[in-house]
C-alpha beads as a LAMMPS data file, in Angstrom:
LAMMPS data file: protein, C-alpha beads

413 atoms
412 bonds

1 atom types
1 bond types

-500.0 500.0 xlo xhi
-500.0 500.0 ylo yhi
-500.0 500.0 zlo zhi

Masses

1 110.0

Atoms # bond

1 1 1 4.861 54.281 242.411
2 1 1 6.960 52.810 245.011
3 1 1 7.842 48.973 244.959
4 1 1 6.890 46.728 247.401
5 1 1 10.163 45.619 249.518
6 1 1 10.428 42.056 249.423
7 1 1 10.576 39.462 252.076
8 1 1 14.152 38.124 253.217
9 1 1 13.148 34.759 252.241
10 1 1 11.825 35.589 248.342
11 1 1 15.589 37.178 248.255
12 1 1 17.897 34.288 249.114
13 1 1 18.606 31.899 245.839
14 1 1 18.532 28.444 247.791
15 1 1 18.987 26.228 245.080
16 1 1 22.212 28.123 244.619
17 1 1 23.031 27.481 248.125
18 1 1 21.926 24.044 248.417
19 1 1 24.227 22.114 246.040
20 1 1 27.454 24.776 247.476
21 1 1 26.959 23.113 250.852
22 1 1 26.464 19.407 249.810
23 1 1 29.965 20.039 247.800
24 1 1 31.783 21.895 251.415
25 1 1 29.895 17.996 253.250
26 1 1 31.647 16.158 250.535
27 1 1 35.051 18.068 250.898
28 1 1 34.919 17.707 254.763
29 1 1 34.126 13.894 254.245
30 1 1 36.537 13.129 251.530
31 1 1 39.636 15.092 252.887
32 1 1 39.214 13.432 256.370
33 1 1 39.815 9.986 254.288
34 1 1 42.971 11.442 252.583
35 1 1 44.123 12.932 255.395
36 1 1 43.662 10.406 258.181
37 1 1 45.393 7.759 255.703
38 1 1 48.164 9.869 254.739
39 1 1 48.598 12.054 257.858
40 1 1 46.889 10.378 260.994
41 1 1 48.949 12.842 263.658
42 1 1 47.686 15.859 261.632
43 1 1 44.204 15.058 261.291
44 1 1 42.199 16.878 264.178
45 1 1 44.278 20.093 263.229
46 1 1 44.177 19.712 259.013
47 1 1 39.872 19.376 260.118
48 1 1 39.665 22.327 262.438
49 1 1 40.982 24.659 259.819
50 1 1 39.076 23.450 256.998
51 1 1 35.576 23.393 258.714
52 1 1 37.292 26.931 260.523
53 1 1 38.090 28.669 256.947
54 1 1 34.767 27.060 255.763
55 1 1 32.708 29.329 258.315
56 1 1 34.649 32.071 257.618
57 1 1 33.441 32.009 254.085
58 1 1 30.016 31.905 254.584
59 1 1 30.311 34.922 257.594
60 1 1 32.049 36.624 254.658
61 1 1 29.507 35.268 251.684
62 1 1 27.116 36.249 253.440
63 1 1 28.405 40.019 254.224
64 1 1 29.254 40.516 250.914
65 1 1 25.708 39.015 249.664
66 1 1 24.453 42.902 250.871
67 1 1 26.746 45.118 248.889
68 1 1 24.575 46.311 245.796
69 1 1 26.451 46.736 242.939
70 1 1 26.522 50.577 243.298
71 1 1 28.906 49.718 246.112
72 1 1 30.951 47.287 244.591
73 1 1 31.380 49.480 241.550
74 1 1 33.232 52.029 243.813
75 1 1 35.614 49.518 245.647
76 1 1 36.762 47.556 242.189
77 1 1 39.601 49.566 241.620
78 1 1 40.672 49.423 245.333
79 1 1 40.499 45.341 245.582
80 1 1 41.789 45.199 242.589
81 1 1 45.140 47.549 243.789
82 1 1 45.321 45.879 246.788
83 1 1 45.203 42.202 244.798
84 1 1 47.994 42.820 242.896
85 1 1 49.974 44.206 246.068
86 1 1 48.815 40.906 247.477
87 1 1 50.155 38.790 244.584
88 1 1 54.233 40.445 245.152
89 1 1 54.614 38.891 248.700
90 1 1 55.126 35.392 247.358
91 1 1 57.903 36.458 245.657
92 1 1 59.842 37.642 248.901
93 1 1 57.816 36.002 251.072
94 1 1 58.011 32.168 250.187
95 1 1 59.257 28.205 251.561
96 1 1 62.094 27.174 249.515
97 1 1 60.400 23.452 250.402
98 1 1 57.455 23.872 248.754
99 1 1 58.781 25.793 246.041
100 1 1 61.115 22.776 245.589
101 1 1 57.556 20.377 245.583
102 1 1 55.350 22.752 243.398
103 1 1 58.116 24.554 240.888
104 1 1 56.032 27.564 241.996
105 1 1 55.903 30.739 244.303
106 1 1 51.893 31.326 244.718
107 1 1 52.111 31.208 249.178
108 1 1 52.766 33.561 251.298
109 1 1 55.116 32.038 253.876
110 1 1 55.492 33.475 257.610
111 1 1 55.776 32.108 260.839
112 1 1 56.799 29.059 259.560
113 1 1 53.934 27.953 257.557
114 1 1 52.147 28.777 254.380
115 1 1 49.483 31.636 255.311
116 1 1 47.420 31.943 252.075
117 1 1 47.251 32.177 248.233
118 1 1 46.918 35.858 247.185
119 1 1 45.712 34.900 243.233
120 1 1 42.635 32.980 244.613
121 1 1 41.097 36.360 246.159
122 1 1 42.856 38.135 243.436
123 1 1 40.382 36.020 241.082
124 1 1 37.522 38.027 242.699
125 1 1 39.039 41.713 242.321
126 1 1 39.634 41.015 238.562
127 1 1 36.013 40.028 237.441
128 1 1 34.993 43.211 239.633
129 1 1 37.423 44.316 236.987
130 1 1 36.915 43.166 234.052
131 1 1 32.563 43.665 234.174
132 1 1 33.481 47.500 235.317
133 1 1 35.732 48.049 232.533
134 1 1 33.271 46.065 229.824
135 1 1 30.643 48.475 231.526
136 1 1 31.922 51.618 231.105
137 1 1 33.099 50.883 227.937
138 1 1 30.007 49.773 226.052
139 1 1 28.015 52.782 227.886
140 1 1 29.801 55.283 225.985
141 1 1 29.211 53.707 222.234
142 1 1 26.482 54.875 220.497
143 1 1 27.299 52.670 217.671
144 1 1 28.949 49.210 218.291
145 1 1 31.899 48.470 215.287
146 1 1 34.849 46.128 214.932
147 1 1 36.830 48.527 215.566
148 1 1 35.659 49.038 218.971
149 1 1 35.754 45.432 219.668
150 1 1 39.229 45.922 219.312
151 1 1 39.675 48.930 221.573
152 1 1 37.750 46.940 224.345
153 1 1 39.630 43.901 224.182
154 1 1 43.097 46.231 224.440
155 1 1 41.257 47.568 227.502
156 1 1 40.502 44.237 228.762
157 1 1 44.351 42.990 228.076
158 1 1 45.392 46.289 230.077
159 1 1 43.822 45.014 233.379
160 1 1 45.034 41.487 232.611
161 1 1 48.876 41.934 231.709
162 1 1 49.527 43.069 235.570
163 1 1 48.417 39.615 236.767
164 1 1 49.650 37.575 234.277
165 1 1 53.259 39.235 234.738
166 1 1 52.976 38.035 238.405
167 1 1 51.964 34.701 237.868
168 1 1 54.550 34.525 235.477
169 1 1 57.273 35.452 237.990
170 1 1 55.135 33.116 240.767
171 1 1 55.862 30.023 237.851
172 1 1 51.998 29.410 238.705
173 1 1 50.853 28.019 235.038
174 1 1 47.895 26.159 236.427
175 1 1 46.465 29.891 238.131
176 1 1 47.234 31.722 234.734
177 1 1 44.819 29.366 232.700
178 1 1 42.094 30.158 235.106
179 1 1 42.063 33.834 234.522
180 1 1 42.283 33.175 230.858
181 1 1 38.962 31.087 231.002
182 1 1 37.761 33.964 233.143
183 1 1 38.979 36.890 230.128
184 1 1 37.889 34.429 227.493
185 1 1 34.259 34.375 228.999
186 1 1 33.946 37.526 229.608
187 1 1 34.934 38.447 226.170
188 1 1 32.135 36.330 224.907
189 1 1 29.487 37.702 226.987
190 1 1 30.646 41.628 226.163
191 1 1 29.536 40.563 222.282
192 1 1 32.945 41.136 220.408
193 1 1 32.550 39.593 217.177
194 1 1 33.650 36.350 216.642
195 1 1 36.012 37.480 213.624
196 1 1 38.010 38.390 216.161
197 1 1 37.382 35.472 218.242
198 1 1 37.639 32.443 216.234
199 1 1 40.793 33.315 214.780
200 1 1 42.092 33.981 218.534
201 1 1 40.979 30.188 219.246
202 1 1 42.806 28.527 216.259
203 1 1 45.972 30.217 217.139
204 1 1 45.993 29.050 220.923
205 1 1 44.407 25.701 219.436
206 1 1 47.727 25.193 216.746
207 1 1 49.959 26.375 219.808
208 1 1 48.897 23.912 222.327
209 1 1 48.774 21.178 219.390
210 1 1 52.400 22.648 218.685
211 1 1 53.754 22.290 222.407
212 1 1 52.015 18.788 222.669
213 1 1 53.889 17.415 219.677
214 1 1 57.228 18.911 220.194
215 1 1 56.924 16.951 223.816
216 1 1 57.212 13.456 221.776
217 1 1 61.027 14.217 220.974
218 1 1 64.355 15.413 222.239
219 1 1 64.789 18.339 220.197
220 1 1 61.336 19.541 220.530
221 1 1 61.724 19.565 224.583
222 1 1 64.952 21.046 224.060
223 1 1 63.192 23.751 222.272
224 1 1 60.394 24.004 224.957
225 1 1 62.945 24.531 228.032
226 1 1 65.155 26.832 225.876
227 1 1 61.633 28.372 225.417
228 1 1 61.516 29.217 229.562
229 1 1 59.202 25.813 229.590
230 1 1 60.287 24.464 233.001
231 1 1 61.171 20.305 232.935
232 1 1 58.137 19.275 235.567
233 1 1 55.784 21.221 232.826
234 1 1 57.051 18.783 230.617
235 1 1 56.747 15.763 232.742
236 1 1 53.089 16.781 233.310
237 1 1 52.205 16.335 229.394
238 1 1 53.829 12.949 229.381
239 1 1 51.889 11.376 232.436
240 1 1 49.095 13.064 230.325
241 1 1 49.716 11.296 227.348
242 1 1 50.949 7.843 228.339
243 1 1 50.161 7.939 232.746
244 1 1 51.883 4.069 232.780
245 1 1 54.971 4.774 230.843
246 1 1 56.936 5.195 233.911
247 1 1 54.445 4.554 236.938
248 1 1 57.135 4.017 239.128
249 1 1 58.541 7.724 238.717
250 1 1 57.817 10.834 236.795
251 1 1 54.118 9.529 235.912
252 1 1 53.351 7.724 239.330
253 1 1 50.518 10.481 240.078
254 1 1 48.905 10.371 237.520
255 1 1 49.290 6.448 237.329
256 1 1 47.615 5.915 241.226
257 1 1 44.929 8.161 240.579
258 1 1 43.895 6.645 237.683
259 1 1 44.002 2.794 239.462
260 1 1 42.375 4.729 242.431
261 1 1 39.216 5.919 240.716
262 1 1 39.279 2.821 238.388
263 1 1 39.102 0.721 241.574
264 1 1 36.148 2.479 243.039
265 1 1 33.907 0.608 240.290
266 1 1 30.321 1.255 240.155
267 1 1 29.416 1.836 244.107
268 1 1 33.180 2.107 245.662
269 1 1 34.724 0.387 248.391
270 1 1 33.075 2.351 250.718
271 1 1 33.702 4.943 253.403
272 1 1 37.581 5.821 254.711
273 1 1 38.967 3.446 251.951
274 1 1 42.437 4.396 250.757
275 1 1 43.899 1.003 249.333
276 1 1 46.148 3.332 246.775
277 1 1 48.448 5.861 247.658
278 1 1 48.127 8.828 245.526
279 1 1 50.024 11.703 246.253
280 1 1 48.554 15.431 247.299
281 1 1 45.055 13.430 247.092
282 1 1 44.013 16.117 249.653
283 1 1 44.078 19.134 247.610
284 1 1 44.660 18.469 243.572
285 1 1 43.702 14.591 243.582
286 1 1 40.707 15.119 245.716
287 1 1 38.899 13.565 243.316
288 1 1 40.603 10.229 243.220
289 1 1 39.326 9.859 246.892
290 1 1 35.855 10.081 245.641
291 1 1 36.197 7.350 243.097
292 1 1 37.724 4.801 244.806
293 1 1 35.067 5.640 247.932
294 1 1 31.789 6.283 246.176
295 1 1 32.702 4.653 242.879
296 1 1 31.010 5.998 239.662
297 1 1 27.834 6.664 241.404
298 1 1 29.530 8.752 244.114
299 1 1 31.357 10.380 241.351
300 1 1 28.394 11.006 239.345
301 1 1 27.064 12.100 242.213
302 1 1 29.255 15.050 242.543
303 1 1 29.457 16.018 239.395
304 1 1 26.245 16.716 239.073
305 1 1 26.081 19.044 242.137
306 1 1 28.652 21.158 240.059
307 1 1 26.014 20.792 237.006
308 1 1 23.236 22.186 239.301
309 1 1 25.488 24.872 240.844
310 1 1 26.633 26.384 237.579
311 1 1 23.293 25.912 235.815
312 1 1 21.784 27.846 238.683
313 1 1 24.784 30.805 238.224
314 1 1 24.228 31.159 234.657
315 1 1 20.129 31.293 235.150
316 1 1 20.829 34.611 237.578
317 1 1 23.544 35.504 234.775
318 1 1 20.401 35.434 232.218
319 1 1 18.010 37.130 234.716
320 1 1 19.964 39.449 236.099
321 1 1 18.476 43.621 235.188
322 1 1 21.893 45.064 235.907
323 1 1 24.784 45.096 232.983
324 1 1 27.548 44.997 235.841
325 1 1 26.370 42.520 237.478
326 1 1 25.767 40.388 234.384
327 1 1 29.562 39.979 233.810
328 1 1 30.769 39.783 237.396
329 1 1 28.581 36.631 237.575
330 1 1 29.950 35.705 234.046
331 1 1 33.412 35.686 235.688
332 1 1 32.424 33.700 238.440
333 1 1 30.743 30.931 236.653
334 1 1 33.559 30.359 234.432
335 1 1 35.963 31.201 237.363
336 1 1 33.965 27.642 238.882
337 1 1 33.403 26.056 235.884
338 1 1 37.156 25.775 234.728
339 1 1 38.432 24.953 237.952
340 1 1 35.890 21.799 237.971
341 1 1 36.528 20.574 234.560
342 1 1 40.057 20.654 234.827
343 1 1 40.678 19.236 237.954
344 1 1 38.149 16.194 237.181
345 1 1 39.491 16.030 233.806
346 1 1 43.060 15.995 235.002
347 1 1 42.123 13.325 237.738
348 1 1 40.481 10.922 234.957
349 1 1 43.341 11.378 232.741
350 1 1 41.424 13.207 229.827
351 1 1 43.534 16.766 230.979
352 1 1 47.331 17.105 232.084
353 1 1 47.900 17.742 235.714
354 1 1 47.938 21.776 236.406
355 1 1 47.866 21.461 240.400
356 1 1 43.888 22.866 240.011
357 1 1 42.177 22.535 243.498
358 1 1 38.460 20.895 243.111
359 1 1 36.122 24.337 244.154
360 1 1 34.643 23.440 247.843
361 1 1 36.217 19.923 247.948
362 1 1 39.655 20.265 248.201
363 1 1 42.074 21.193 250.995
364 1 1 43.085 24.786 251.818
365 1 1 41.663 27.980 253.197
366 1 1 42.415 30.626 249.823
367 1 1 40.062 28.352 247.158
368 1 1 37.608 27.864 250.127
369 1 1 36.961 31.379 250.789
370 1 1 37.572 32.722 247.912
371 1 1 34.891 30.133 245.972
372 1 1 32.451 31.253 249.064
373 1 1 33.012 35.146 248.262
374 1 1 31.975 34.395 244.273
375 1 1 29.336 32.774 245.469
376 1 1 28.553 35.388 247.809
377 1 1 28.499 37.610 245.380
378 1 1 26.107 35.589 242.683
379 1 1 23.547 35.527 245.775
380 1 1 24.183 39.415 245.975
381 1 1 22.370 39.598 242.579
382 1 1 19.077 38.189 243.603
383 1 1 19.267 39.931 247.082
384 1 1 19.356 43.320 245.596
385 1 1 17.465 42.832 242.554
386 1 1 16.123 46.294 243.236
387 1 1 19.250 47.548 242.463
388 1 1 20.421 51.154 244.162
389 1 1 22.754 51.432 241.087
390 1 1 21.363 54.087 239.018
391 1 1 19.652 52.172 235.476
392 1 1 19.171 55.081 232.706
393 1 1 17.261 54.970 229.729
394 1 1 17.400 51.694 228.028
395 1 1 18.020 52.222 223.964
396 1 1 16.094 49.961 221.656
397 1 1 17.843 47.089 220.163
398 1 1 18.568 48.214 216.112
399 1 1 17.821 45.896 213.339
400 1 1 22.135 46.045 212.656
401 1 1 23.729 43.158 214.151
402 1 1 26.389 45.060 215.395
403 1 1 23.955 47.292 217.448
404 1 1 23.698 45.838 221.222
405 1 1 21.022 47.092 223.748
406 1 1 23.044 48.872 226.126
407 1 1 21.420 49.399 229.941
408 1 1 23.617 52.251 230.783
409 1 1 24.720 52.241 233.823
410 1 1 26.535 54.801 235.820
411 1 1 27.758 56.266 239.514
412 1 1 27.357 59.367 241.527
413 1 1 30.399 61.582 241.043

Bonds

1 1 1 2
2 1 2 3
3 1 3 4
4 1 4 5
5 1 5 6
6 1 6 7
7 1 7 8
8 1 8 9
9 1 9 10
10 1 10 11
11 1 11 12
12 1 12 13
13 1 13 14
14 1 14 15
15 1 15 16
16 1 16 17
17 1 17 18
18 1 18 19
19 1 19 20
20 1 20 21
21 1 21 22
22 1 22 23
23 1 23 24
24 1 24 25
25 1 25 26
26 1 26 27
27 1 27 28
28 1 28 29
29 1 29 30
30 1 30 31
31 1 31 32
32 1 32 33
33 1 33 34
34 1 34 35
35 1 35 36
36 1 36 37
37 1 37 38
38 1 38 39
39 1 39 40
40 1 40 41
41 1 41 42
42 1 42 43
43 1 43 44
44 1 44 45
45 1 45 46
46 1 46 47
47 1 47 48
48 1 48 49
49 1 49 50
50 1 50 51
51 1 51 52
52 1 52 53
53 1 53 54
54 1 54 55
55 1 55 56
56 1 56 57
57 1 57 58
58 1 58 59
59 1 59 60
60 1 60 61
61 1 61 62
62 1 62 63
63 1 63 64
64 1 64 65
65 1 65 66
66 1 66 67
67 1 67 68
68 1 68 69
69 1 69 70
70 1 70 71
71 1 71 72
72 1 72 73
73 1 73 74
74 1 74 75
75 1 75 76
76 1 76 77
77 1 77 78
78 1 78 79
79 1 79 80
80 1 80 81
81 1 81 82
82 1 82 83
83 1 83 84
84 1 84 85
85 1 85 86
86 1 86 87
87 1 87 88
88 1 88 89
89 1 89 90
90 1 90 91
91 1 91 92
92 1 92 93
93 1 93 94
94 1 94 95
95 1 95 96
96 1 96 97
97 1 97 98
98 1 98 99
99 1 99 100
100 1 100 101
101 1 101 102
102 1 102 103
103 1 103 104
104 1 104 105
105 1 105 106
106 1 106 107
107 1 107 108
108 1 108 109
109 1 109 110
110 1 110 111
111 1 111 112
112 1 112 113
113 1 113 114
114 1 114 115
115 1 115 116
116 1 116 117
117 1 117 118
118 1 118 119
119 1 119 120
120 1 120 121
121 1 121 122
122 1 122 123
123 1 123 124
124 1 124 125
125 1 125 126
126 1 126 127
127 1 127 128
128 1 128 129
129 1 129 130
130 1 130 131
131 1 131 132
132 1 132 133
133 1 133 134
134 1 134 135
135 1 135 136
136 1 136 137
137 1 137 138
138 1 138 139
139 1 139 140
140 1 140 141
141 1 141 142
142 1 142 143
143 1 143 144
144 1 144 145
145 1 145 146
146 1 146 147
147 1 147 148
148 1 148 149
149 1 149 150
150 1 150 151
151 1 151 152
152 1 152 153
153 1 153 154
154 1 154 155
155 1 155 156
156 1 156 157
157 1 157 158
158 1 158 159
159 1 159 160
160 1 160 161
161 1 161 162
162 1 162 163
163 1 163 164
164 1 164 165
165 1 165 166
166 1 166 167
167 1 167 168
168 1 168 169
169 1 169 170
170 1 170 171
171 1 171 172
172 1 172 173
173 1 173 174
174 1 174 175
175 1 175 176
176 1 176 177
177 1 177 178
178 1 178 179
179 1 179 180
180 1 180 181
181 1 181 182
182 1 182 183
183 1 183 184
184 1 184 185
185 1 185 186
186 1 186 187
187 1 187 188
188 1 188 189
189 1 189 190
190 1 190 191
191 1 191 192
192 1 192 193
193 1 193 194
194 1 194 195
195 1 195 196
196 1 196 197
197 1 197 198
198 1 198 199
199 1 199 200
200 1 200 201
201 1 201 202
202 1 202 203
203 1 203 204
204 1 204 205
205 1 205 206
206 1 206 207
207 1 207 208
208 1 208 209
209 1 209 210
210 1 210 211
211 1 211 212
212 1 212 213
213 1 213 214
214 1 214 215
215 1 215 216
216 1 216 217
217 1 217 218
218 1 218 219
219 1 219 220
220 1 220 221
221 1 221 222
222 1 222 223
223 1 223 224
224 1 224 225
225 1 225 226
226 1 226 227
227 1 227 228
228 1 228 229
229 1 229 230
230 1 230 231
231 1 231 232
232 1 232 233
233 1 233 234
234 1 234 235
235 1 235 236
236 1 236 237
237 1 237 238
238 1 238 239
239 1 239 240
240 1 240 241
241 1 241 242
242 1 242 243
243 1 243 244
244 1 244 245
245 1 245 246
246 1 246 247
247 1 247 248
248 1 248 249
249 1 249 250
250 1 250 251
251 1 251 252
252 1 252 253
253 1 253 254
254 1 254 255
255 1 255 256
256 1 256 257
257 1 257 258
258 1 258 259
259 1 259 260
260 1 260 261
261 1 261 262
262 1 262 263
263 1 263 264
264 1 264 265
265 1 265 266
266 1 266 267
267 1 267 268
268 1 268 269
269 1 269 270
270 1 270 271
271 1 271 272
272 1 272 273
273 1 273 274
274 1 274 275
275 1 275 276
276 1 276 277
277 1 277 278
278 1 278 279
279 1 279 280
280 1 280 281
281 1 281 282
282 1 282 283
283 1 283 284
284 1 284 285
285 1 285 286
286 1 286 287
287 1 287 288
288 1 288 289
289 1 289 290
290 1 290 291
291 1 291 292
292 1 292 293
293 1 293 294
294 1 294 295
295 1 295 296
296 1 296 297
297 1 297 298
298 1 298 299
299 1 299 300
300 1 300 301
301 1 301 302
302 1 302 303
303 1 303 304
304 1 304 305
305 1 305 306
306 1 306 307
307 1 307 308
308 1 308 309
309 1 309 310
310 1 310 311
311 1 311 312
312 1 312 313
313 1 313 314
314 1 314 315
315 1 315 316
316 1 316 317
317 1 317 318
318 1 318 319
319 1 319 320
320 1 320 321
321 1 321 322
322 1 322 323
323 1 323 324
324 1 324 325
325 1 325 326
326 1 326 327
327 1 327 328
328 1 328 329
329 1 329 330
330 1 330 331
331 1 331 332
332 1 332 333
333 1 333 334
334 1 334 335
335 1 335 336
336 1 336 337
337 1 337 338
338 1 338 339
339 1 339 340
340 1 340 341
341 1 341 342
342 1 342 343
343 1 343 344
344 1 344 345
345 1 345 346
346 1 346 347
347 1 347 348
348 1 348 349
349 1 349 350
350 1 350 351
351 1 351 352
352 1 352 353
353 1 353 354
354 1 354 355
355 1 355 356
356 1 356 357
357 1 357 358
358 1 358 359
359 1 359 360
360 1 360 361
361 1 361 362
362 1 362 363
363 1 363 364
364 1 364 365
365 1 365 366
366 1 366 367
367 1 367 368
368 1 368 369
369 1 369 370
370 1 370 371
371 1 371 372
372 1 372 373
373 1 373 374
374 1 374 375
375 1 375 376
376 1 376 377
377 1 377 378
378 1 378 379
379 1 379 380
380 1 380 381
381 1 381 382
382 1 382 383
383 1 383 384
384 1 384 385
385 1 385 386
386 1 386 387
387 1 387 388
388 1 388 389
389 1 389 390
390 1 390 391
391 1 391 392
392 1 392 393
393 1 393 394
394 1 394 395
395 1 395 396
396 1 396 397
397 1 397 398
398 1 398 399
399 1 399 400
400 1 400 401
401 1 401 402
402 1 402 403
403 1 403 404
404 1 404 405
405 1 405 406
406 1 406 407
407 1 407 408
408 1 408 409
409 1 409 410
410 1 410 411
411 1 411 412
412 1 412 413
């Protein structure tokens, strides 16, 4: 019996869209404070492009909102090709300035000016990825054993060693962690066993323990650069650990941030306030801006648009009826979900400083639109919940733990 189609309305998740838009108000508010304290001759331009790259991610949410996930199955491999052909240009094509600034080649310069980051779209094409490798993968076991927890996760690492090599040679640390949180969730959600896991997460827990300590003396930083550990890396843990031991130099970022928010009290000083200079507070101290306007109300405030938008992206994760689409949203949410919790917690002093933009807040066309495409593609899941990609027969779940229900999924050849 044929299903009735549904209405256009009954297909669009608005409480996903709602709290995306008050976050892209915020950002627009918020960077015209930073930016018309900091640079007053380049305000009406810095505005025009945000609120110009802001429409173009909806025009594009929006178009990619109506690809089913039969479509997006067949152009994975494609995006993700043309991502990592994407990521080389900053190597040749890059400002020795902001090199100089950042310590790291993630822009592609031309034309005199920085055009784009190719790992923030590059984000997208690797969940598209990762879900269609996790996909075809568990389709084809019958039976689900450790050992083929193991086989995934080499499969997994296959797809990820590419774009870790080029954010090595980019020097973009901060980027790399994101697309760890990404692999990590993904690897979750796929079911490997947490024998493998766990003892994954006390290795990388001793390591970062390990690098932390061996910060606190000579030797041990000798050890770190001699390591290929570059000296602002270092820097970055000692703000982190004590942000006023040198507020007049290496930790002064992390120092004014920290006196900006802390300033803001509980209501802020109000609107297109910016008593304390804090530098980059357009992009990776975004949040600074907040406090000391808004205060920890404001703050609150925004923090809990990020809860709504990522409990409302894990609720389509749950619902969803289609396997692929279960871990593309997967990568998405944690995609959003690290880049919020480390730029606030980096801001506030609880995380080191990664140079983390705040997801619809901060300055800069990539992040914008590629945010706006994930979310795009969350809303796609709702939109075509009577999915075009082919569903076969569902198997019973077994009473062995290591049995998963599998709802195969496959494509015309």
């Amino acid at each position: 019996m044929k299903k009735q189609k549904l209405t256009f309305d009954s297909r669009i998740d608005y409480a996903l869209i709602l709290p995306a838009f008050l976050l892209n108000l915020i950002g627009l508010l918020v960077l015209y404070v930073a930016t018309s304290h900091d640079y007053p001759s380049r305000l009406a331009k810095v505005m025009t492009q945000q609120i110009t790259w802001g429409i173009a991610g909806v025009i594009v949410a929006l178009i990619v909102m109506h690809f089913d996930a039969k479509m997006l199955w067949k152009f994975t491999p494609i995006l993700y090709g043309l991502g990592i052909v994407l990521m080389i240009l900053p190597l040749k094509f890059y400002d020795p300035l902001t090199v100089a600034l950042t310590g790291a080649k993630n822009w592609v310069y031309l034309g005199g000016s920085n055009l784009f980051q190719p790992s923030e779209f590059m984000k997208i094409s690797y969940i598209l990825l990762m879900a269609r490798v996790v996909v075809s993968f568990q389709n084809r076991l019958k039976k689900r054993l450790l050992k083929d927890d193991i086989l995934l996760i080499l499969f997994m690492f296959l797809v990820t060693v590419p774009v870790m090599v080029l954010l090595a040679a980019q020097k973009d640390f901060g980027t790399a962690l994101v697309f760890m949180a990404i692999f990590a969730g993904i690897v979750v959600v796929s079911g490997v066993s947490w024998r493998l896991i766990l003892p994954v997460v006390i290795i990388v827990a001793l390591l970062g323990g390990g690098v932390i300590y061996l910060t606190t003396f000579d030797a041990g930083r000798e050890f770190l650069k001699s390591a290929g550990m570059d000296n602002y890396q270092i820097l970055r843990i000692d703000a982190w650990r004590d942000p006023f031991a040198n507020a007049q130099g290496s930790t002064y970022q992390q120092a004014q941030g920290l006196l900006a928010i802390g300033t803001g009290g509980l209501f802020g000083k109000g609107f297109n306030v910016a008593n304390i200079s804090v530098p980059v507070r357009e992009s990776d101290m975004i949040f600074t801006v907040i406090g000391e306007n808004f205060g920890f109300l404001g703050s609150a405030f925004v923090i809990l648009l990020y809860f709504i938008l990522i409990y409302r992206m894990i609720r389509v994760t749950i619902r969803a009826n289609n396997q692929f689409y279960i871990y593309v949203s997967t990568g998405i949410t944690m995609m959003i979900l690290f880049h919020v919790f480390e730029n606030i917690g980096a801001n506030i002093g609880v995380l080191p400083l990664t140079g983390i933009p705040l997801p619809f807040i901060s300055q800069g066309g990539s992040s914008l639109i590629g945010n706006l495409i994930g979310i795009g593609l969350v809303l796609s899941m709702k939109y075509n919940q009577e999915p075009n990609f082919p569903i076969e027969h569902i198997k019973k779940r077994s009473s062995s733990p290591r049995h998963y229900r599998t709802d195969k999924l496959s494509h015309n050849k």
